[in-house]
N, C-alpha and C positions, 0 to 999 in steps of 0.2 A: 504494500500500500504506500502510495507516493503521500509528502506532504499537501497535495492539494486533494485528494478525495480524502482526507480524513474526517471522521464525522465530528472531533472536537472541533468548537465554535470558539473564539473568546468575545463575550459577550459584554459592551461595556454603554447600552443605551444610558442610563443613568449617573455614572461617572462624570462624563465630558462629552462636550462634542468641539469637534472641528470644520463644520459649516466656516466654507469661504477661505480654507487654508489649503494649500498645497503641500502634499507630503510626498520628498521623494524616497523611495525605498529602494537602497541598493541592495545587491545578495538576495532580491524578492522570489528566488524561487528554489529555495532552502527550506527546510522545518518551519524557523523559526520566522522567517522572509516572507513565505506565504500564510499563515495564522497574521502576521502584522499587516500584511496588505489587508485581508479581512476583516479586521480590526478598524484601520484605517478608515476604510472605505463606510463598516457599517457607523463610525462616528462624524461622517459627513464632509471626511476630505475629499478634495479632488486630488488622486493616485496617481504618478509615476512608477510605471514598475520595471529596475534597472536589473540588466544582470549581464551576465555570455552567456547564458543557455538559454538560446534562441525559441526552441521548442518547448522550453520552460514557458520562460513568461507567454510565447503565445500559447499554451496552453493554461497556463494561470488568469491570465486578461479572458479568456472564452468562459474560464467557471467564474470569474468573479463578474461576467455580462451577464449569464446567465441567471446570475442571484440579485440582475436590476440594476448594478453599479456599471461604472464608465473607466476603467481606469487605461490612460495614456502607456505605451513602452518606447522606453530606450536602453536601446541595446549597445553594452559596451562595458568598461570596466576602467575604476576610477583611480587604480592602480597605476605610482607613478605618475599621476597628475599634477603631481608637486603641491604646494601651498594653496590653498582653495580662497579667494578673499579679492 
């Protein structure tokens, strides 16, 4: 069983929301990658989902379409990017 058909959920309606924020997520198609894009998404971000495995995220963006959400990919790796700012 891959990290994206797993039946746990992390469910966080009453915590927070993120309505009108952009979250980018790199390593989104990991364990821990895809629960946070779900996450994400169900607290009202709008999702970037980064990674190199190509068939990853477009299979993570087709289940997280399916569950209603919109989330963006780019594909690539931020590795060596040097100083971010």
């Amino acid at each position: 069983m891959t990290a994206i058909d797993s039946p746990e959920k992390i469910s966080l309606p009453g915590v927070f929301r993120l309505d009108g924020r952009i979250a980018l997520l790199t390593g989104a198609t990991g364990h821990l990658g895809s629960a946070m894009a779900a996450a994400l998404c169900e607290a009202g971000a709008k999702v970037i989902l980064s990674g190199r495995n190509v068939s990853g995220l477009i299979a993570l963006r087709k289940k997280l379409s399916e569950e209603g959400y919109s989330p963006d990919v780019a594909i690539g790796s931020l590795a060596g990017a040097g100083t971010l700012g």
